[in-house]
Steps between C-alpha positions, in 0.01 A plus 500: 500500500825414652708225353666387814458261768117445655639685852647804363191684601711541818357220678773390751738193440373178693642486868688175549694400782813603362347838478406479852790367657766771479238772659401231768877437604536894530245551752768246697263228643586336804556113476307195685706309689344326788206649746562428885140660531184481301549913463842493376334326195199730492778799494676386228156441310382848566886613427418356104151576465604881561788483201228322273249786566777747469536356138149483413556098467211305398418174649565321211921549568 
């Protein structure tokens, strides 16, 4: 038996935001300004939803 923490069994540490952020800002994600069209807003949506499935980010964040 080990004598160390529960999650030494090389379970991964909890992901929390601050985990998160620094790989999110790499991936250089455009900013939401204003929309002078419905699609601009649909771009930039599509624009984040491909950096979150990029990371493998769960709904949750």
């Amino acid at each position: 038996m080990s004598s160390g923490p529960s999650d030494a069994g090389g379970n991964p540490p909890p992901v929390t935001i601050h985990t998160w952020l620094e790989p999110f800002n790499k991936q250089k994600p455009h900013s939401f300004v204003k929309a002078t069209a419905p699609v601009d807003a649909e771009n930039w949506i599509s624009h984040m939803e491909k950096i979150f499935d990029v990371m493998g980010c769960e709904d949750a964040f």
